[in-house]
C-alpha positions in Angstrom: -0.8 -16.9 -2.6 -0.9 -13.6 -4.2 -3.5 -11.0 -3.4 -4.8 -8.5 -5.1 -6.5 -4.9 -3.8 -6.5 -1.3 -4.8 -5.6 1.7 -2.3 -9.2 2.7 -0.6 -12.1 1.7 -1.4 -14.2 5.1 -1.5 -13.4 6.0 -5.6 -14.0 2.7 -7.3 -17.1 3.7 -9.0 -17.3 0.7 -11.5 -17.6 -1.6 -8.3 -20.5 -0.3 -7.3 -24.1 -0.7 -8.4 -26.4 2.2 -8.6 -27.3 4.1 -5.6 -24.7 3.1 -2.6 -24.2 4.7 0.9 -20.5 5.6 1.5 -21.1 3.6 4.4 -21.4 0.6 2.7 -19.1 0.5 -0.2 -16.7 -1.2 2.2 -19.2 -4.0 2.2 -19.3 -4.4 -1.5 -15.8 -3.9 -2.1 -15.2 -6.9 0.1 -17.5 -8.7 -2.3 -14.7 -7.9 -5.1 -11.1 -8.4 -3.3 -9.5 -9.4 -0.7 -7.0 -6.6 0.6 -7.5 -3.1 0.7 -5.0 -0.3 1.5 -6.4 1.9 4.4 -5.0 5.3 3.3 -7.0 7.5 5.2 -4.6 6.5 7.9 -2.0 8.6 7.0 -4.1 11.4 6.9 -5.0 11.1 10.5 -4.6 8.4 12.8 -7.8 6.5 12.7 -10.0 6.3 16.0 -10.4 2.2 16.9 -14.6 2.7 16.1 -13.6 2.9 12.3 -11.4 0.0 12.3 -13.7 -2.1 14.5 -16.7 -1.3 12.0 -14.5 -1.9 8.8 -13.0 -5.1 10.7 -17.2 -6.4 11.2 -17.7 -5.6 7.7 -15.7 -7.5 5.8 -15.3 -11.6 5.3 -13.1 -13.4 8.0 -10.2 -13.9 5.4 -10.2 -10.2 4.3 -7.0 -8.4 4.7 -5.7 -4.5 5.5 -3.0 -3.1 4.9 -2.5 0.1 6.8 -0.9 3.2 6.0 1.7 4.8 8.3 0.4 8.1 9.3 2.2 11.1 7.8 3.9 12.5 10.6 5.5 9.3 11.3 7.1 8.8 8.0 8.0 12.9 7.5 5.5 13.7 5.2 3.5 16.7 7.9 4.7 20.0 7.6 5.2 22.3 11.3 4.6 20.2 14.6 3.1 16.9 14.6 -0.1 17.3 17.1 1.6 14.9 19.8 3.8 15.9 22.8 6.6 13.7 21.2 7.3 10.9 18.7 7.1 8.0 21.4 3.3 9.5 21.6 2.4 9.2 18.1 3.6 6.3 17.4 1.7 4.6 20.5 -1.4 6.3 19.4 -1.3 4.4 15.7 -0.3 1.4 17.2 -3.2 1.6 19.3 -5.2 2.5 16.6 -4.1 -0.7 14.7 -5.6 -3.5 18.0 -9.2 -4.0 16.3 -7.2 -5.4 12.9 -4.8 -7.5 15.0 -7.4 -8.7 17.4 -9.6 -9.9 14.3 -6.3 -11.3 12.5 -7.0 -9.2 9.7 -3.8 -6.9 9.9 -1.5 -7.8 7.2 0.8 -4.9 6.8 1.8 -1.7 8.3 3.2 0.6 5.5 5.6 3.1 6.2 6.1 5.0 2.8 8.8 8.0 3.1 9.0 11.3 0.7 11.1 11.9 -2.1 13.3 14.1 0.3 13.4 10.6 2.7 17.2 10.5 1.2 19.9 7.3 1.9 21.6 9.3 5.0 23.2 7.9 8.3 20.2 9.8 10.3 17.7 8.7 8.3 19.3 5.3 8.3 19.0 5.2 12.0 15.6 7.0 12.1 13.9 3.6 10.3 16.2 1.1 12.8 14.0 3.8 15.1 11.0 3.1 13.9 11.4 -0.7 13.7 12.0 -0.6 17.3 8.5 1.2 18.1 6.7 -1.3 16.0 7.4 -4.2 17.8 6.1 -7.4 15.9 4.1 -5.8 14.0 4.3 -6.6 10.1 5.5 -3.5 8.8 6.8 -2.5 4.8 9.0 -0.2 3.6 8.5 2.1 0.7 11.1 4.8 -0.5 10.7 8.3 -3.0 13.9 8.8 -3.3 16.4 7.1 -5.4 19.8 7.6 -3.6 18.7 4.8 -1.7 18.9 2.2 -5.2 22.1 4.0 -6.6 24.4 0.8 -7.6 26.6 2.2 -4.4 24.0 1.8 -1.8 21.4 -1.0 -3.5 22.9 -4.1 -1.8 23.5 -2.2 1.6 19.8 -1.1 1.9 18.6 -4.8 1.0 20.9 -6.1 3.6 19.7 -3.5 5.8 15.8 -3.5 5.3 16.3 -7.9 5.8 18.6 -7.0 9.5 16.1 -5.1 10.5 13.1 -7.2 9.5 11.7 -5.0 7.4 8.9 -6.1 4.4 10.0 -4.9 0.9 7.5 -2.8 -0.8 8.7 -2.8 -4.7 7.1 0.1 -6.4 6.1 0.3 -10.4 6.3 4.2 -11.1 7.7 6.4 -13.5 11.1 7.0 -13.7 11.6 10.6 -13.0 14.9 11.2 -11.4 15.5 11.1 -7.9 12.0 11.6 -6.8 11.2 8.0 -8.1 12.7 4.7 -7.3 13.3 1.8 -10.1 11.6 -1.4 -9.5 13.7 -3.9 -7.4 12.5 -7.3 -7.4 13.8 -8.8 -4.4 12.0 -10.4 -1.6 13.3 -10.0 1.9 10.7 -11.7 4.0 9.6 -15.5 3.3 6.5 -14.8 4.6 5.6 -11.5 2.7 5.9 -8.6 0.0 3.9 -6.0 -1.1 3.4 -4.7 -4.5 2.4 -0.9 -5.2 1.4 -0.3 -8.7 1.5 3.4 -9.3 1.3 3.5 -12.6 3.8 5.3 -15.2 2.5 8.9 -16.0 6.1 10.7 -16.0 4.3 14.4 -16.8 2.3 13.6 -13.9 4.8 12.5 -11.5 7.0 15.4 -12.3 4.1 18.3 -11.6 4.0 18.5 -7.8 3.3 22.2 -8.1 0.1 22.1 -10.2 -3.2 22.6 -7.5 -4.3 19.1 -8.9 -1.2 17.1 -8.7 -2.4 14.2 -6.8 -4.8 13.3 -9.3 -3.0 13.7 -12.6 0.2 11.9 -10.3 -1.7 8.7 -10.4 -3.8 9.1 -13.7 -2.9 5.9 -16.1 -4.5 3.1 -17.2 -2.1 0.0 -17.3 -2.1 -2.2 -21.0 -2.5 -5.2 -21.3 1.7 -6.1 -22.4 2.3 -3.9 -18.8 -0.3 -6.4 -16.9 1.7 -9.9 -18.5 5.1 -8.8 -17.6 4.0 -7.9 -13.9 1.9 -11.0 -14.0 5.2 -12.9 -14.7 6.8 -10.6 -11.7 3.9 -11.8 -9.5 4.9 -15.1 -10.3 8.1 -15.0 -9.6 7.5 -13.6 -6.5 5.4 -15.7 -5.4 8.3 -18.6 -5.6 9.8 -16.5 -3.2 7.2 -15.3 -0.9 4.1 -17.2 1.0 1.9 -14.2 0.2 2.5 -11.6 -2.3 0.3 -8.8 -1.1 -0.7 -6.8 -4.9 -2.2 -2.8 -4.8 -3.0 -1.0 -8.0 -2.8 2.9 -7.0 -3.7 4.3 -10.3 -6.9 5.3 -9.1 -7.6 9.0 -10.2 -9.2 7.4 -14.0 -11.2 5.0 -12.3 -8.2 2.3 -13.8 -7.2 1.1 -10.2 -10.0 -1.7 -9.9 -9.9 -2.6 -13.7 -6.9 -3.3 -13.8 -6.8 -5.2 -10.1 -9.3 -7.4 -12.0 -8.0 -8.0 -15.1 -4.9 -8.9 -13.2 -7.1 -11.5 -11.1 -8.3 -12.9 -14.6 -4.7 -12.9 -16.6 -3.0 -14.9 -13.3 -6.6 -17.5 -13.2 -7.4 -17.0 -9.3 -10.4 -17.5 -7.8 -10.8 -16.3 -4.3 -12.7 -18.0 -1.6 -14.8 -16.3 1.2 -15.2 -13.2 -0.7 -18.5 -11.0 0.5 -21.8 -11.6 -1.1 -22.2 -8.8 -4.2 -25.3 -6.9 -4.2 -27.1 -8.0 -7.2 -28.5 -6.4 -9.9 -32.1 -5.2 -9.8 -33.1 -6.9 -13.1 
């Protein structure tokens, strides 16, 4: 089955209907999809009340997929705010028990900086990692492209399958080695994710600009872009029980159009999705 979601659902203004609490664009979303990133996780590790509430809130079927917080994957500058790594990573994991307990956890993703590079110590830092996570579904998202050269491709594939990890293909601009080419492999019959970031190469490239994160992820995908990932999707489906789908272009307002004009081009209907609010005339 392939699933289809955006990253947060906080900034998808042409989902919602007039006047709507923050509080309750969860709720509506729901009515719309039936994954969602959580990326306010890698801001800060979530307390349990906001994923028991968002858990509640949303159709028994309804998926998460939930960012790794940033000073597991390297992202936090200075000292991460925990006497040790051990520490952190318990916290997250027990941040993470009201999705399990609910079955609604589908993912965990770690997603590492461009300066994550292919190294032996970063190499043994994500068999690390693995090891902390237990059975917990996690995926694994690179930034940095040493780690698809044509020497080291097949060796991190055979690595990220050893260690169990879920593939996390990415569709972003090509912008030397801050950016990774899309690899369509699946490693895990069970699941793959798909990040859509969109393909804005000025954007990618400006990291210094004050406003970076928003013109990073500002593109609107067309409509020959949307067939030949829908043909991808497809493919990967063959491969893969569930192919887990997340458009990221969000800064336009494009991530949720395009989510659903990929729901419409592919002809799937979800079940069990949350009752919409409905127009007042």
């Amino acid at each position: 089955m392939i699933y289809i979601g955006v990253t947060g659902w906080g900034d998808q203004d042409s989902l919602y209907q007039g006047q709507i609490s923050p509080r309750d664009k969860l709720k509506e979303y729901a009515g719309h999809f039936p994954i969602v990133e959580v990326d306010s996780a890698f801001y800060a590790i979530q307390p349990q009340r906001n994923a028991e509430k968002w858990v509640n809130e949303t159709p028994e079927s309804f998926q998460f997929i939930v960012k790794a917080y940033q000073g597991m994957t390297g992202h936090m500058r200075g000292e991460i705010p925990f006497h040790n790594k051990q520490e952190m990573f318990s916290a997250f994991k027990d941040s993470l028990e009201p999705y399990i307990n609910k079955n609604k956890l589908a993912i965990v993703l770690f997603q590492f900086p461009p300066w994550f590079h292919c190294s032996r110590e970063n190499v043994e830092y994500l068999r690390w990692c693995k090891n902390e996570m237990g059975e917990i579904p996690c995926a694994l998202e690179f930034r940095h492209q040493s780690w698809f050269t044509s020497q080291y491709r097949i060796k991190t594939l055979d690595f990220m399958k050893k260690e169990e990890w879920i593939h996390s293909i990415c569709d972003e601009p090509q912008s030397g080695e801050g950016s990774i080419p899309t690899v369509l492999e699946t490693l895990d019959s069970e699941r793959v994710l798909v990040r859509l970031h969109g393909r804005n190469v000025h954007g990618w490239q400006k990291r210094n600009a004050d406003n970076w994160r928003e013109v990073r992820y500002l593109y609107r995908y067309n409509q020959q872009e949307l067939e030949e990932w829908a043909a991808n999707l497809k493919k990967l489906e063959t491969e893969s029980k569930d192919v887990y789908v997340l458009f990221n272009n969000n800064s336009g307002g494009d991530a949720a159009d395009n989510a659903k004009e990929m729901i419409d081009l592919l002809e799937i209907e979800y079940e069990s999705l949350a009752p919409r609010q409905l127009d007042l005339f």
